[in-house]
C-alpha positions in Angstrom: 10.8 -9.8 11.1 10.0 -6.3 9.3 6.7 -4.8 8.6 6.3 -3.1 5.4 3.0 -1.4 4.9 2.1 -1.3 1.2 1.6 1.4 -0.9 0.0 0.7 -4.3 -0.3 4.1 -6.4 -2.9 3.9 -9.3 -4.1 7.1 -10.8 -2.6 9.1 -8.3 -4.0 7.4 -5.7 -3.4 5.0 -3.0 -5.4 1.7 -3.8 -5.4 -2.4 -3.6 -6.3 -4.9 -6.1 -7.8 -8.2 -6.2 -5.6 -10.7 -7.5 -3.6 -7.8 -9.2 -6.8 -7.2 -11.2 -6.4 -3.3 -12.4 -10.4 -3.4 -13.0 -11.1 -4.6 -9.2 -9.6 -2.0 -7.7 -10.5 0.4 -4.2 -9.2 4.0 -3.3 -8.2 4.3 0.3 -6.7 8.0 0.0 -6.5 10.2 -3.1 -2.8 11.2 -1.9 -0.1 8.4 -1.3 1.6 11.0 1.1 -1.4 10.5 3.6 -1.7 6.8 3.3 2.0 6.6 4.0 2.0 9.4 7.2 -0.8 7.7 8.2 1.6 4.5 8.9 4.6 6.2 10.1 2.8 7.8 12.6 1.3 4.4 13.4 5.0 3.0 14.0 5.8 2.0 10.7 9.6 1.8 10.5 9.5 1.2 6.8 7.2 1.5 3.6 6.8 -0.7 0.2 5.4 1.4 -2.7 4.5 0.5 -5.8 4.0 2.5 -8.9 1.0 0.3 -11.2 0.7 2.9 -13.4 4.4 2.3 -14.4 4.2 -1.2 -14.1 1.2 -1.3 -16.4 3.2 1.4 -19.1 6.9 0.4 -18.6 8.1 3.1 -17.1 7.8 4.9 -14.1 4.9 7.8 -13.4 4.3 8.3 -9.5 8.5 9.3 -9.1 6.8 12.5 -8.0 4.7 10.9 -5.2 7.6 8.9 -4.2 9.6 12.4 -3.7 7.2 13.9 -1.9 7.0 11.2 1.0 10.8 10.6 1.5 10.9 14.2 1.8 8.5 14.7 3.8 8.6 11.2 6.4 11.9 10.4 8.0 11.3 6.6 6.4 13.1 4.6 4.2 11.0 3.8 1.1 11.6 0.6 -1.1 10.2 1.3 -4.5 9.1 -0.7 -7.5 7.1 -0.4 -10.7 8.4 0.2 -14.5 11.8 0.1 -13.5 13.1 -1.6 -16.7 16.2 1.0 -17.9 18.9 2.1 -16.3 17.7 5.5 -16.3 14.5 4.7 -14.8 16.6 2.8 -11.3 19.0 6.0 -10.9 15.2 8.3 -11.2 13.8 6.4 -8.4 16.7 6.6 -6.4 17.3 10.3 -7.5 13.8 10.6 -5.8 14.8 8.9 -2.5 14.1 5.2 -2.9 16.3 3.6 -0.1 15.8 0.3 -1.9 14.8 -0.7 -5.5 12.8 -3.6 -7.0 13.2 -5.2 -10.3 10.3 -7.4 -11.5 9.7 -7.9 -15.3 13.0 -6.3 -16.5 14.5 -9.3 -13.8 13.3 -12.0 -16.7 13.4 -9.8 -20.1 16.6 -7.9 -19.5 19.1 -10.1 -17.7 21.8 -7.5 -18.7 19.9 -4.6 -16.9 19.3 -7.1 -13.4 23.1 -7.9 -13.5 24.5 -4.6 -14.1 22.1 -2.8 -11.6 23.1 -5.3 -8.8 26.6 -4.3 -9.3 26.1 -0.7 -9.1 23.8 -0.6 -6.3 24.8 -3.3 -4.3 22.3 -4.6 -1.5 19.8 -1.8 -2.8 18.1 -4.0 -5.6 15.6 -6.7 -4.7 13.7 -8.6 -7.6 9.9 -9.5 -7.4 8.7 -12.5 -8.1 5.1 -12.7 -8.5 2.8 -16.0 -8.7 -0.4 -16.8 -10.4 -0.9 -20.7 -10.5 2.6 -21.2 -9.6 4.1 -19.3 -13.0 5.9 -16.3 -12.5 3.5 -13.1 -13.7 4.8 -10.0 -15.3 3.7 -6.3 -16.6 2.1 -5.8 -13.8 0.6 -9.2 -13.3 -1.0 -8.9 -16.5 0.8 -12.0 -18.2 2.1 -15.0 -17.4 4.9 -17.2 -18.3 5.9 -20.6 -18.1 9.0 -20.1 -15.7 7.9 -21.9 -12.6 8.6 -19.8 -9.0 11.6 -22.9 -8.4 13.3 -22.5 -11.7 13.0 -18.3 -10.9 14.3 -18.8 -8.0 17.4 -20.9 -8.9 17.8 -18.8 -12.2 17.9 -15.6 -9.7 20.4 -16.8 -7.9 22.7 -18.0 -10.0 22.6 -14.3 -11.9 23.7 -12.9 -8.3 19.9 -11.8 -6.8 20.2 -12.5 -3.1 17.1 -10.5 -2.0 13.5 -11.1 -3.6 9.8 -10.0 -2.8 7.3 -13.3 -3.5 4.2 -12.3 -4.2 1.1 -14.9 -4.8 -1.2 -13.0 -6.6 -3.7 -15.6 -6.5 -3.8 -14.8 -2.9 -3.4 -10.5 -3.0 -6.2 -8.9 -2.0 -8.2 -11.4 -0.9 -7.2 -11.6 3.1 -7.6 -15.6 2.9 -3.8 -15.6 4.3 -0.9 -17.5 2.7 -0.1 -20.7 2.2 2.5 -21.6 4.8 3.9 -24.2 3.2 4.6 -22.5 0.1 6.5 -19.9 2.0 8.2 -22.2 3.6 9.4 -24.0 0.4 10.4 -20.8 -1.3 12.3 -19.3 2.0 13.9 -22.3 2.0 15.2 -22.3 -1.2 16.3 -18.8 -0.5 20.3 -18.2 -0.5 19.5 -14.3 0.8 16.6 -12.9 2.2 13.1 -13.4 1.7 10.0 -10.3 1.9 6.6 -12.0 1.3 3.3 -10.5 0.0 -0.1 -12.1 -0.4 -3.1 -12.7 1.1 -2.7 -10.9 4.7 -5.5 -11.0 6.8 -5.6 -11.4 10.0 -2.9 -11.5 12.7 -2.6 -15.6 13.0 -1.3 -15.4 9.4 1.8 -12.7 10.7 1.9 -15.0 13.5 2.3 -18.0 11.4 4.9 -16.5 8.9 7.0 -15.4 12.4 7.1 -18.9 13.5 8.2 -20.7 10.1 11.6 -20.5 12.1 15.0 -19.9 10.9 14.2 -19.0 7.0 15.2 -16.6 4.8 12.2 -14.7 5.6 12.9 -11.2 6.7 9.6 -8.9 6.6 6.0 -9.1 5.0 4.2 -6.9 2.8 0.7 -5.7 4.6 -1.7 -3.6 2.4 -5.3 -4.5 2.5 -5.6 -5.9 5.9 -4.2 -2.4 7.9 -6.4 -0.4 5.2 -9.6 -2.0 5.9 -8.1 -1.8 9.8 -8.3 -5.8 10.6 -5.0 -5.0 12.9 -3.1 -1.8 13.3 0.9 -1.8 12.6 1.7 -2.1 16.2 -0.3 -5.3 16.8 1.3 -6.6 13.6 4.9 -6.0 14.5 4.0 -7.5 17.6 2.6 -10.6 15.8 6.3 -10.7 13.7 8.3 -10.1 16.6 9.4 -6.6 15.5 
């Protein structure tokens, strides 16, 4: 199972939220390119950044930080964040995403998901975020009434065969996940599965590694290796990676 140290870019910064709350916020380094070396040098074999500033606005902003650590880190880089036009998927590629990920446009543009899965085949995943079971969008900031089964089967049925679930009740707060959810959604998985939410210690990697043979294929880890509760070695160790 793949680690993917997160890389949340607010204001030109790296940061993590609580709950996706863009008021409860903390800066862990005023360049992204740090945060992310800081990683790879740890053993990081690849990265999961997100651009909140374009998720809040619609439109990608941090293309430029983005660019700057492909260039720089031999890593690949899956990247996600106001990606809602077709112009705005071939910039983030232009700027050395290795992977792509679709979440509001996924639900208010079917077109747009459909047509970038056939260009870019196996480069475009689609994130489905949680609060209280509904899917989220804008950057977490609203939430609908589409429930993370009917997403899932919806997503599917469009052609989406890889998808990032986030519970956002959970992000931030290093309470771990609920097992049993992840279970439930892996299962229902026809592709492959990255989950975010809640990481905390290494018993929750650990517990994820050994939900057995799932469609989970990596976790998202941001908070937990910034405030240093495991390093990246110990938890590809705990996934068996």
């Amino acid at each position: 199972m793949i680690l993917y140290p997160a890389i949340d870019i607010l204001d030109g910064s790296a940061v993590r939220l609580v709950k996706g709350d863009f008021d409860a916020k903390k800066v862990y380094d005023e360049d992204p390119l740090a945060a992310a070396r800081g990683w790879t040098e740890a053993g990081a074999s690849y990265l999961h950044v997100v651009d909140l500033d374009g998720a809040k606005t619609g439109a990608p902003v941090n293309l430029e930080h983005l660019k700057r650590i492909v260039d720089e880190l031999d890593v690949p880089v899956q990247y996600g964040g106001g990606l809602r036009s077709d112009e705005a998927i071939a910039a983030a590629f232009d700027a050395g995403a290795a992977r792509v990920i679709l979440g509001t446009a996924a639900f208010i543009d079917p077109q747009l998901l459909e047509q970038a899965l056939e260009q870019w085949p196996g480069k475009v995943l689609v994130s489905v975020d949680v609060r209280g079971g509904h899917v989220t969008t804008a950057g977490w900031t609203e939430t609908t009434e589409i429930t993370t089964e009917a997403v899932i089967d919806s997503l599917a049925a469009r052609g989406a065969r890889e998808l990032v679930f986030t519970n956002v009740d959970r992000d931030g707060m290093l309470e771990g996940p609920d097992l049993e959810e992840v279970r439930n959604v892996a299962e229902a998985m026809k592709g492959s599965l990255i989950y975010s939410g809640g990481i905390g210690q290494l018993a929750d990697l650990e517990g994820l590694a050994e939900l057995g043979e799932t469609s989970l294929e990596g976790v998202i880890v941001g908070k937990a290796l910034y405030e240093r509760r495991f390093t990246v070695a110990e938890a590809q160790a705990a996934l068996g990676s």
